[in-house]
N, C-alpha and C positions, 0 to 999 in steps of 0.2 A: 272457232267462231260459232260455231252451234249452228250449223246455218241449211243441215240434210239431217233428215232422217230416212229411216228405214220404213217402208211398211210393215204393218200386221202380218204373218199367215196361220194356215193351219195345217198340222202334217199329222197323218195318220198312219202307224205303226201293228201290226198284229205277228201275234207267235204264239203259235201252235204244236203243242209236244206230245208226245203218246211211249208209256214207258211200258212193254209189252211182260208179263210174268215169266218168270225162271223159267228157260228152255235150255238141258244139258250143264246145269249151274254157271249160267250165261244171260246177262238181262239186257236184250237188245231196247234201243231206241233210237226214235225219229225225232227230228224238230222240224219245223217250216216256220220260218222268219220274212214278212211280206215288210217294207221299208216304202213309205211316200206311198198309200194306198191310193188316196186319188190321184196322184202324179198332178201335185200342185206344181207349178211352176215359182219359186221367190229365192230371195236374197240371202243365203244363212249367217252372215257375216261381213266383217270389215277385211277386206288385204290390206288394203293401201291407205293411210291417212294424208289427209293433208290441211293445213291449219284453216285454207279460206276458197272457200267453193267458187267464190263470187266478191265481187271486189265492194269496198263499203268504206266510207269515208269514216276517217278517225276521231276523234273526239278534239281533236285541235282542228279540225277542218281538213287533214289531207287523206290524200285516196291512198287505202290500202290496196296492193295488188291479189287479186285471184290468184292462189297452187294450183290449181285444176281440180277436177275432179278425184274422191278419191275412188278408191275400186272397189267392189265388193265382189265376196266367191256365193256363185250358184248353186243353189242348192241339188242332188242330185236327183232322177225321175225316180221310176217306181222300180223297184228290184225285189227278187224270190232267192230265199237261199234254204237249201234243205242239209241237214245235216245229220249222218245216221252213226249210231255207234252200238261198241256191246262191253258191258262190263264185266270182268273175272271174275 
């Protein structure tokens, strides 16, 4: 029925790497991966559909019934992931 939408948001990502020169014919490196930098809080998506939010009378005059609501999945807060390696 068209009858929810979603809010706008805005999610902010950064990643940061550092690839260190040849030590022992061995090229280590670092990354840091920051996810939700402001720790916005929203909606990232649909779970659950359902055809009618809200009940609304049909084009011959009879009441259609309400599904309920459908559900949406949260999006996740703010997360740090580091990850180190070395190449042969």
């Amino acid at each position: 029925m068209n009858d929810q939408a979603m809010p706008g948001y805005v999610s902010a990502d950064m990643n940061i790497g550092y690839r260190a020169p040849k030590i022992l014919n061995t090229r280590p490196e670092i990354r840091l991966n920051f996810m939700n930098v402001g720790d916005n809080k929203y909606l990232s998506g649909v779970a659950g559909i359902a055809a009618s939010s809200r009940a609304t009378r049909g084009i011959y005059g009879s009441t259609i019934a309400s599904q309920g609501s459908p559900t949406y999945y949260v999006a996740g807060s703010f997360a740090a992931l580091a990850t180190a390696k070395i190449d042969l």
